[in-house]
C-alpha positions in Angstrom: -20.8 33.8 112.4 -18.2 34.8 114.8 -17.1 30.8 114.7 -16.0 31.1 110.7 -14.6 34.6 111.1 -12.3 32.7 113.3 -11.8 30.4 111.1 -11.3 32.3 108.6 -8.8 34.5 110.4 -6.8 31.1 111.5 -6.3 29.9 107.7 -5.5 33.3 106.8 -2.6 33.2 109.2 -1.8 29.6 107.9 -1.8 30.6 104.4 0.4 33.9 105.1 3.2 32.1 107.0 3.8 29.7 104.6 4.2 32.7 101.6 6.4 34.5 104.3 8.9 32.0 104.3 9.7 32.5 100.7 10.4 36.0 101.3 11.7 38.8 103.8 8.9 38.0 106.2 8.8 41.5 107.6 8.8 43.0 104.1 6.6 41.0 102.3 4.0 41.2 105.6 3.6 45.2 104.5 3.8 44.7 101.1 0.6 42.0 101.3 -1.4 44.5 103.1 -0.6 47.8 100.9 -1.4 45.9 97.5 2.5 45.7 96.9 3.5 42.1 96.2 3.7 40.6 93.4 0.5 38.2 92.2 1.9 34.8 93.5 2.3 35.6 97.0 -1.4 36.4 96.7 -2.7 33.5 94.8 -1.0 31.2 97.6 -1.7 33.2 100.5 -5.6 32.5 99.4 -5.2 29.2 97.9 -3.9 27.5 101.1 -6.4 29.9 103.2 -9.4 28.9 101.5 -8.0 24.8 101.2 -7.7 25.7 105.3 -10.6 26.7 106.0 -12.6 23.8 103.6 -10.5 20.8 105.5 -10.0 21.9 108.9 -13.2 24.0 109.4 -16.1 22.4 106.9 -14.6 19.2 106.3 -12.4 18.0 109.5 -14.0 15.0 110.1 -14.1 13.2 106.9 -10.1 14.6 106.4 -9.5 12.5 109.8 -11.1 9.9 108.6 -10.6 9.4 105.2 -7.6 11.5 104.0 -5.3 11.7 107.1 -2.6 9.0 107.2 -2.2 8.8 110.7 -4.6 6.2 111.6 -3.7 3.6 109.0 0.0 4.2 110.2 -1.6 3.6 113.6 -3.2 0.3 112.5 -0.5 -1.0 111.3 2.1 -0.2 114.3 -0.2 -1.1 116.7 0.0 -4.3 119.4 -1.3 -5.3 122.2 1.1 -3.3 124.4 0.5 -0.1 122.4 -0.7 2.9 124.6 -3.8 4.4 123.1 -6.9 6.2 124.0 -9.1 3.6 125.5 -12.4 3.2 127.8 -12.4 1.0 130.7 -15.0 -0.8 130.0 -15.4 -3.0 132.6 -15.2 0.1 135.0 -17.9 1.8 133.3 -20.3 -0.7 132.1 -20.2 -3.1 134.7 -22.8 -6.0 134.9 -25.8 -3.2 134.1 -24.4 -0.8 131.9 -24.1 2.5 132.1 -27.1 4.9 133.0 -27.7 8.7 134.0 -27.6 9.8 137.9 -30.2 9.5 139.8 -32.1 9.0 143.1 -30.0 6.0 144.4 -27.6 6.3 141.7 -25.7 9.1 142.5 -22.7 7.8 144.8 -19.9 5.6 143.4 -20.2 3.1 146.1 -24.5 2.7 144.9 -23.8 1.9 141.3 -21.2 -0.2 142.4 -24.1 -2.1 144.9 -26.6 -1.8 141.9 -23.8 -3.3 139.2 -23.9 0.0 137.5 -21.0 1.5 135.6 -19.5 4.6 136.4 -20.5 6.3 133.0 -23.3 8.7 133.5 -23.8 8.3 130.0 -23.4 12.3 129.4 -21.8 11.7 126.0 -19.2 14.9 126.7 -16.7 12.7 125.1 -18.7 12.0 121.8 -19.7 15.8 121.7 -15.7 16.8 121.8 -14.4 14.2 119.1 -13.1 16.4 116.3 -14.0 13.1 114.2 -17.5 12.5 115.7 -16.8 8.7 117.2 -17.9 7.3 120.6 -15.0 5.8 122.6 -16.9 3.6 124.3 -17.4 1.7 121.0 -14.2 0.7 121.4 -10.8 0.8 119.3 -11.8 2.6 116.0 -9.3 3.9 113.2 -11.1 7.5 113.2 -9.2 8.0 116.4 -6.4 10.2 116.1 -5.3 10.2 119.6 -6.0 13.9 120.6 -7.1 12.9 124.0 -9.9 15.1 124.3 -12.3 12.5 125.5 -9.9 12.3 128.4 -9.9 15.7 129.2 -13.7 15.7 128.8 -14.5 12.8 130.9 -11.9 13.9 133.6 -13.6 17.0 133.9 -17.1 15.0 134.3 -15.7 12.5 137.1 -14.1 15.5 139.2 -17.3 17.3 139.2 -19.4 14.1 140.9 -16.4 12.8 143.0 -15.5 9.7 140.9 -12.2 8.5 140.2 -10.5 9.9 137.4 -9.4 7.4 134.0 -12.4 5.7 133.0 -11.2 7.1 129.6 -7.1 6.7 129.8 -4.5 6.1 127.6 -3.8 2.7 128.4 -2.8 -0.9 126.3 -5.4 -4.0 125.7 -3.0 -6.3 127.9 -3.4 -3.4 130.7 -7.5 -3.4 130.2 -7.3 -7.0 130.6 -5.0 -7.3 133.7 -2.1 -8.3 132.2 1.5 -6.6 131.8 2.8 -3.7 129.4 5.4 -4.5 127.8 7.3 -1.4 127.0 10.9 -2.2 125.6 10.5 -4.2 122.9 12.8 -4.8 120.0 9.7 -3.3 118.2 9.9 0.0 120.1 13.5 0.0 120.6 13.5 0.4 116.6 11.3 2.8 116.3 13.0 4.7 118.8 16.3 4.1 116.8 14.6 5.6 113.8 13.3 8.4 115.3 16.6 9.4 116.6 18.4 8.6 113.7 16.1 11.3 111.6 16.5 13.8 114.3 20.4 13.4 113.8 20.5 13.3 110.1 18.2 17.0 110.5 20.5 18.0 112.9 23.2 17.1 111.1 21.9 18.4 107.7 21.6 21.7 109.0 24.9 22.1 111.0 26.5 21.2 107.7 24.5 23.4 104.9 26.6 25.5 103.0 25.6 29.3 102.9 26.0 29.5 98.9 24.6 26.7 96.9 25.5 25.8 93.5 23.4 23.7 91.0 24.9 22.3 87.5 22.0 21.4 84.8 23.5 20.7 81.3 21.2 22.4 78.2 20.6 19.1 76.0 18.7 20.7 73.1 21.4 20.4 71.6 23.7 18.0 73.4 26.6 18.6 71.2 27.7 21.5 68.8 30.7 21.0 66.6 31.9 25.0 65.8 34.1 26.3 62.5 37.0 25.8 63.9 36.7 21.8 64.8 36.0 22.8 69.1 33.1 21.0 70.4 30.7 22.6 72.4 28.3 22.0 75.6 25.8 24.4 77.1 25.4 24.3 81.0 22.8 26.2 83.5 24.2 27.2 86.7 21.9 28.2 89.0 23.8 30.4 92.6 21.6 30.6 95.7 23.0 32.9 98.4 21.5 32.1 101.6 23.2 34.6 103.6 22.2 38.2 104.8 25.4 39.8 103.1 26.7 40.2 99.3 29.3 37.9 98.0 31.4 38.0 95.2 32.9 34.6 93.0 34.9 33.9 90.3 33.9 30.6 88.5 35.9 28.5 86.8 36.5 24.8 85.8 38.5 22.2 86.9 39.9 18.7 85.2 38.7 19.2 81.8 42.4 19.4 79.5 42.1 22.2 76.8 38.6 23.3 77.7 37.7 27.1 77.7 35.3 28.6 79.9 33.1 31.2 78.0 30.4 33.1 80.4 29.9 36.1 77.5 30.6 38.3 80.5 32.8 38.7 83.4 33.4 35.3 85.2 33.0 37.4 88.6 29.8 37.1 89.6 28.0 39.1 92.5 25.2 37.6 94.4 22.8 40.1 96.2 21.6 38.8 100.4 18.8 36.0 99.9 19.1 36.3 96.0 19.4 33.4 93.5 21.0 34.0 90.0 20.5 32.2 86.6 23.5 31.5 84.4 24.0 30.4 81.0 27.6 29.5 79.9 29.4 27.5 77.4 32.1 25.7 77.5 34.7 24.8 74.7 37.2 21.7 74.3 39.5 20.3 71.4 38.3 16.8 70.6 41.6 15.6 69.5 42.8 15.8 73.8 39.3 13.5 74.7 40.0 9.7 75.4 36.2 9.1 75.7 32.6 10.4 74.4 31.9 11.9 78.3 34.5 13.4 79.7 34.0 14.8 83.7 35.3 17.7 85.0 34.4 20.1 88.1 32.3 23.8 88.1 34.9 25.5 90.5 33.3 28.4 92.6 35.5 30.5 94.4 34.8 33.2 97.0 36.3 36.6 96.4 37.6 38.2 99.5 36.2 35.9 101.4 38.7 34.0 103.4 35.7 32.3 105.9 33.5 31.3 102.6 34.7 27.7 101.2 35.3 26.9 97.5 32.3 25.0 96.0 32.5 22.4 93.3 29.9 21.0 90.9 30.4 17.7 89.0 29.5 17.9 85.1 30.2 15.7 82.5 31.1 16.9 79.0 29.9 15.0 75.9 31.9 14.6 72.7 30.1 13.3 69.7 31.5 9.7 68.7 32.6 10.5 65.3 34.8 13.4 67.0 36.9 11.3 69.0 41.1 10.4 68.0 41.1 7.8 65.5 37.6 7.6 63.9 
């Protein structure tokens, strides 16, 4: 009982920090616990806590081994100089296999006489597998590297005096007395990846802007031809302010000749700390001044009072029906 309490308590956790990080974490913590927020932090708070506590509690195993994609990754970068979880056999099998301590199998240097392993055959490393295999099977793609065989059978050769690393991580060319081969062009790509990723991360979060702009044009209808001969386009800008202060912007556009801006309010636009906001706007141009059906042009944000904040720009493209252009 106390075992899936704990469970239970764990995938809570997991399920509430992932619904915290849509929110003001320290808000939304109180809020969840006085019956104040709203029904979708709820209904993924115990979505992902019960969908915890089915896969890593009731289910571990068969996720390891049939839904996890670790080991098939592992499978296929594998080689014979890949360090892995392995048992030595010939260490612990010897020419008589393994068998339990007893009277004039206890010391190291007697099963050694007798051509006994050093496994005692206490299966501590089979009990701790969080995916239920025996190491000493050999390589198996259940394995998910966590080591705790070592740990286990560690513990088990420190307590009778035997050398520790009958279970190791080690390579098949090692098992069988042969070099590891560690740089390889293999590795050294891999490597090369890795760091690559880490850079472009790095990278991608030094250079994130603290106001983001997205440009989505309305295509039901694409086109409208008003009274007056003006075509018009409908566009859905969408302002994410990621920063802890409120900002004021005044948006424009840029590069389309004639075209007229039309917001059906104020083009300065306030956005709240950690807000987002939703905008629907038109935009007007003659078709006589168009030289082509799409036309580009630039959504122009620009910070009011805000010497530190950068203007943002959004490419769009403006369509003009056919029949509408000069000439036809």
């Amino acid at each position: 009982g106390i075992t899936h309490v704990l469970w239970l308590l764990v995938a809570l956790l997991t399920g509430l920090s992932f619904t915290l990080y849509w929110g003001n974490a320290p808000e939304l913590v109180i809020h969840m616990f006085t019956g104040e927020a709203p029904f979708a932090a709820y209904a993924t708070t115990l979505f992902l806590m019960l969908t915890t506590y089915v896969m890593a509690g009731m289910a571990r195993e068969q996720v390891c081994t049939y839904m996890c994609p670790y080991a098939r990754f592992q499978g296929v970068m594998f080689d014979e100089d890949t360090l892995v979880v392995t048992y030595d056999e010939a260490r612990g099998e010897r020419t008589e296999g393994r068998q339990k301590p007893r009277k004039g199998l206890l010391k190291q240097e007697e099963r050694q006489a007798a051509g006994v392993g050093d496994c005692i055959d206490c299966g501590y490393c089979v009990q701790v597998c969080p995916t239920g295999i025996d190491i000493r099977n050999g390589m198996q793609y259940q394995c998910i590297s966590c080591a705790l065989c070592i740990d286990a059978c560690d513990t088990i050769m420190d307590s009778i005096n035997y050398p520790r690393g009958l279970i190791r991580y080690s390579s098949e060319n090692a098992l069988h007395g042969k070099k590891t081969r560690s740089f390889k062009l293999k590795n050294l790509g891999y490597g090369f990846a890795v760091l690559f990723t880490i850079a472009l991360l790095a990278w991608s979060i030094a250079t994130r802007s603290s106001v983001e702009m997205q440009v989505r044009q309305i295509r039901q209808p694409l086109a409208v031809t008003l009274s007056d001969g003006q075509i018009q386009n409908r566009y859905q800008v969408k302002l994410n302010n990621k920063t802890n202060k409120t900002m004021e912007f005044r948006l424009g556009i840029q590069g389309l000749e004639g075209a007229d801006l039309q917001l059906g309010r104020s083009n300065l636009i306030e956005l709240h700390p950690q807000q987002s906001s939703l905008i629907y706007l038109k935009v007007h141009t003659d078709p006589s001044m168009a030289k082509q059906s799409q036309q580009s042009f630039m959504f122009v944000l620009t910070p009011v009072g805000d010497s530190e904040q950068e203007i943002i720009r959004h490419a769009a493209v403006f369509f003009i029906p056919e029949d509408k252009l000069p000439g036809k």
